[in-house]
C-alpha positions, 0 to 999 in steps of 0.5 A: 547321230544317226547310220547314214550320217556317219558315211556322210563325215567319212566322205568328207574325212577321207573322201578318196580312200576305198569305201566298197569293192565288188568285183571291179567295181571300187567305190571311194568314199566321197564316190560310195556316198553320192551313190548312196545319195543318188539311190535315197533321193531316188527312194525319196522321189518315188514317194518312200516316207520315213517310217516305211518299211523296205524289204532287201532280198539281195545277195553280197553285191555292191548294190546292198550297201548302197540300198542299206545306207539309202534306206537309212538316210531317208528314215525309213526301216530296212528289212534284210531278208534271206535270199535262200527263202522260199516265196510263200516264206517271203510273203510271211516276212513282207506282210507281217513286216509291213513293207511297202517296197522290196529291193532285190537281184535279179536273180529272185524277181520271179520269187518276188513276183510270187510273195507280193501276189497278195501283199498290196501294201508293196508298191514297188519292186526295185531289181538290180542291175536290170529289171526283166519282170514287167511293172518292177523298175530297174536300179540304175532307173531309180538312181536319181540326179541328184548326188546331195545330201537327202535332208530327212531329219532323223534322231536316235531313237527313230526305228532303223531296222528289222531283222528276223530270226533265222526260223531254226525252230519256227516262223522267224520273228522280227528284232526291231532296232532304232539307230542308236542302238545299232550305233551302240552296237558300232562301240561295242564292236569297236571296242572290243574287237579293236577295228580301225579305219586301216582294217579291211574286211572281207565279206563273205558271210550273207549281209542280211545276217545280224552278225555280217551286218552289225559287227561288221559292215555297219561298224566298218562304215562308221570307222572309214574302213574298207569293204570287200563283198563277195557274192558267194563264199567259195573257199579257194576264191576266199583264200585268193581274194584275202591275198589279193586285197590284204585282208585284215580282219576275216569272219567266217561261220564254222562250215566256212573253216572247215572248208577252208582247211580242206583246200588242197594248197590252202597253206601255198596263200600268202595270208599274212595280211589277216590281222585277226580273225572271228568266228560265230553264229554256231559252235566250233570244235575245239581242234577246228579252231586250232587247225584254223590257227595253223592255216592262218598263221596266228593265234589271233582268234576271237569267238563270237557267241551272240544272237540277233536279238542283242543286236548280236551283242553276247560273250567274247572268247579273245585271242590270250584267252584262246592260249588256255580256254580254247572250246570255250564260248568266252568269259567277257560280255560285249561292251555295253552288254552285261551277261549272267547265268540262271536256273529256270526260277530265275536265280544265278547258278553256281559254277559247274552248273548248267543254266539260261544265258541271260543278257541286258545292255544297250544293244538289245532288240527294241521289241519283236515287231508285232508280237507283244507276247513273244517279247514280253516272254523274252524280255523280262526286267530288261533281260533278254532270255536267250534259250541258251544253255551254258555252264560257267567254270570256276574262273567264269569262263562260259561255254555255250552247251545247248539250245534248251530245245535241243538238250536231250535227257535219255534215261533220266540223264541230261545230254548236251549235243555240242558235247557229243558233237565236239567229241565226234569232231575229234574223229580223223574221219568225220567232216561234220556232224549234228546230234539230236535227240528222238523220242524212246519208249525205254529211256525217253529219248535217244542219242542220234549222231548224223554224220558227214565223212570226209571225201574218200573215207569210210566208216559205219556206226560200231567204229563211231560208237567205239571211238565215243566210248573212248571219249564220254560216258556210256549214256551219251553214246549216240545209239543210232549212227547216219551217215549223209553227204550234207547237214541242213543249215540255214544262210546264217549257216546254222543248223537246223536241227528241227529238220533233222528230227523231222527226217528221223521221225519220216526215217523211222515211221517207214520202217515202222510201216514196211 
């Protein structure tokens, strides 16, 4: 059993039923898989090898999944890259990937051209829908004649994919799979979330991402469901397109909600169809979940917490636990997962107590490709260290309180950023909101609270510094307030914090020198 292989058995099983829908594009299954077909004899006759890596530099169109399961059927490893990276950025990825060819929208040829200068390993750069960079070959130009099955021999443990990290605090590293673990991943999915070949998924999350890709997409190709890709999330086109399309599972990013719930006639969409819906890749406060809840009309709701090193395998919050455990991260690892909670000697801590999220099972990341160190310091005795602080109450319920990078100690206290976050998303008047600690010559470090405000509200610091007074203890009141218009986040829509603290030091060094 191999990825490409499963779409082959659903072209044959249901051969008319939608596959892939973009635009006014629709794609049957049986019509879906001889495209893909095409595209893999294509790869084939431009001399790709099994083992070759090919790199995608794409946004949500039809074209990714056609490259994606193209790329799996010949045997070679598929390297999603994100589209919003600069090209010196891209460069890194394609040499230390290794990869020979790129596949990308026509919308980042000149961003490629730049990254391949100095990469000779890649010989060629495929464009969709058309090529207008002399030398790259154009999509429609690679689609072979032939619509047959490609023939390439692949076994499980054959490498499928590289996906790199999302560089929230660094150079991003590659998480390489084999097939049988993102098949692994496909049951665990499954399992757990209850797909089937009826649900309907829409994508608007980036399907480079682990979490779009691999408990989604690639889950909802193996069951025969149907796909909905959108270019670019926009929330009232979101709303519009779950009504249209009948929607039944719907992902989003926590950024994605809250946008949502601010559509001024966001209750005026028929979103009945929505079966359930998921929620990940950064925490998410409490009342915005509910507030979700109320738009969608149903208490359905699943919390994702994992990373794209386990494939993203990691805990579940699900619908009945929502009824009473709502702002927890989950109890429950994945299936095939198993998770624990240690101190930094390695041993279980007890509830109450704060310690590293742990997680082994099948799912896991084979290795980080080229980077024996990092793995081995990741990986030990077949754990995955996630870098991930959480506590665990009484009936094992996890939340998920910090990046240990990102915890602070002010005075000798530990402070959780998601804590104070959370608090200050309780505020009528804040839209979003990050909390990062900076360096203090008197308690070692500071709270700092950057913060968004809703469109026509006001406020200054002394009335966010009240409202916290209310709601924690007096040393995790942030001691320094900024107000922006946005937060930095990445295409996985996870913030950067790194470059908040950048800002701040930039910020306080020319104060300091005025």
């Amino acid at each position: 059993m191999n990825i490409g292989h499963y779409l082959a058995l659903n072209a044959r099983r249901h051969p008319d039923k939608v596959a892939v829908t973009y635009n006014d594009r629709t794609y049957t299954y049986d019509t879906f898989n001889r495209t893909v077909n095409r595209m893999a004899n294509g790869l084939r006759e431009l001399g790709t090898q099994k083992g070759e890596k090919v790199a995608l530099m794409m946004t949500n169109t039809d074209a990714f999944p056609v490259c994606y399961f193209a790329l799996a059927k010949i045997g070679a490893v598929i390297v999603p890259v994100n589209f919003r990276l600069v090209a010196s950025e891209v460069n890194y990825i394609l040499k230390q990937s290794e990869s020979v060819a790129v596949i990308t929208d026509d919308t980042f040829e000149q961003i490629i051209q730049e990254a391949i200068k100095d990469v000779p390993a890649v010989r060629h750069v495929i464009t969709a829908p058309a090529a207008k960079v002399a030398g790259h070959l154009s999509f429609h130009n690679v689609l072979s004649a032939d619509e047959g099955e490609p023939g390439i021999k692949i076994v499980p443990e054959d490498d499928l994919q590289i996906l790199y990290t999302s560089g929230t605090t660094g150079r991003p590293k590659g998480a390489l799979f084999d097939h049988m673990r993102v098949f692994k991943a496909n049951i665990a999915m499954t399992g757990t979330l209850g797909f089937s070949s009826d649900d309907r998924f829409l994508h608007v999350a980036p399907l480079f991402h682990a979490a779009q890709l691999n408990i989604f997409l690639n889950p909802g190709i193996f069951l025969g469901a149907s796909h909905f890709i959108v270019r670019e999330f926009n929330p009232v086109k979101t709303l519009e397109l779950i009504e249209k399309h009948q929607i039944t599972f719907f992902f989003g990013v926590p950024t994605m909600y809250n946008m949502l719930l601010h559509v001024p006639n966001a209750a005026d969409f028929n979103l009945s169809s929505i079966r359930c819906c998921g929620y990940g890749a950064a925490p998410m406060a409490a009342t915005l979940v509910q507030q979700s809840m109320d738009l969608f009309k149903t208490n359905q709701f699943y919390s994702l917490a994992g990373l794209t090193e386990g494939g993203p395998s990691g805990v579940y919050l699900s619908p009945h636990d929502h009824q009473t455990k709502i702002g927890c991260s989950g109890k429950h690892p994945l299936l095939l997962t198993e998770v624990k909670l240690v101190d930094s000697d390695g041993n279980d801590v007890a509830p109450g107590v704060h310690g590293e999220v742990l997680l082994r099972g099948e799912t896991m990341m084979k290795e980080y490709f080229k980077k024996d160190a990092e793995t081995a310091e990741t990986v030990v005795d077949g754990w995955l260290h996630t870098g991930d602080l959480a506590v665990k109450d009484e009936e094992g319920f996890i939340t998920f309180v910090d990046r240990i990078k990102d915890m602070i100690i002010s005075g000798g206290e530990n402070i959780y950023s998601v804590e104070v976050e959370n608090a200050l998303y309780k505020f009528p008047k804040v839209f979003e909101a990050a909390v990062v600690g900076t360096p203090d010559p008197v308690w070692g470090e500071k709270v700092n609270a950057i913060v968004v405000l809703k469109p026509g509200e006001t406020a200054d610091g002394l009335e966010i510094q009240e409202f916290c007074r209310q709601n924690m203890a007096g040393y995790k009141i942030p001691g320094n307030v900024v107000f922006v218009d946005s937060l930095p986040r990445n295409a996985s829509g996870k913030l950067l914090k790194y470059k908040i603290r950048e800002q701040l030091k930039l910020n306080a060094e020319a104060v300091h020198t005025n």
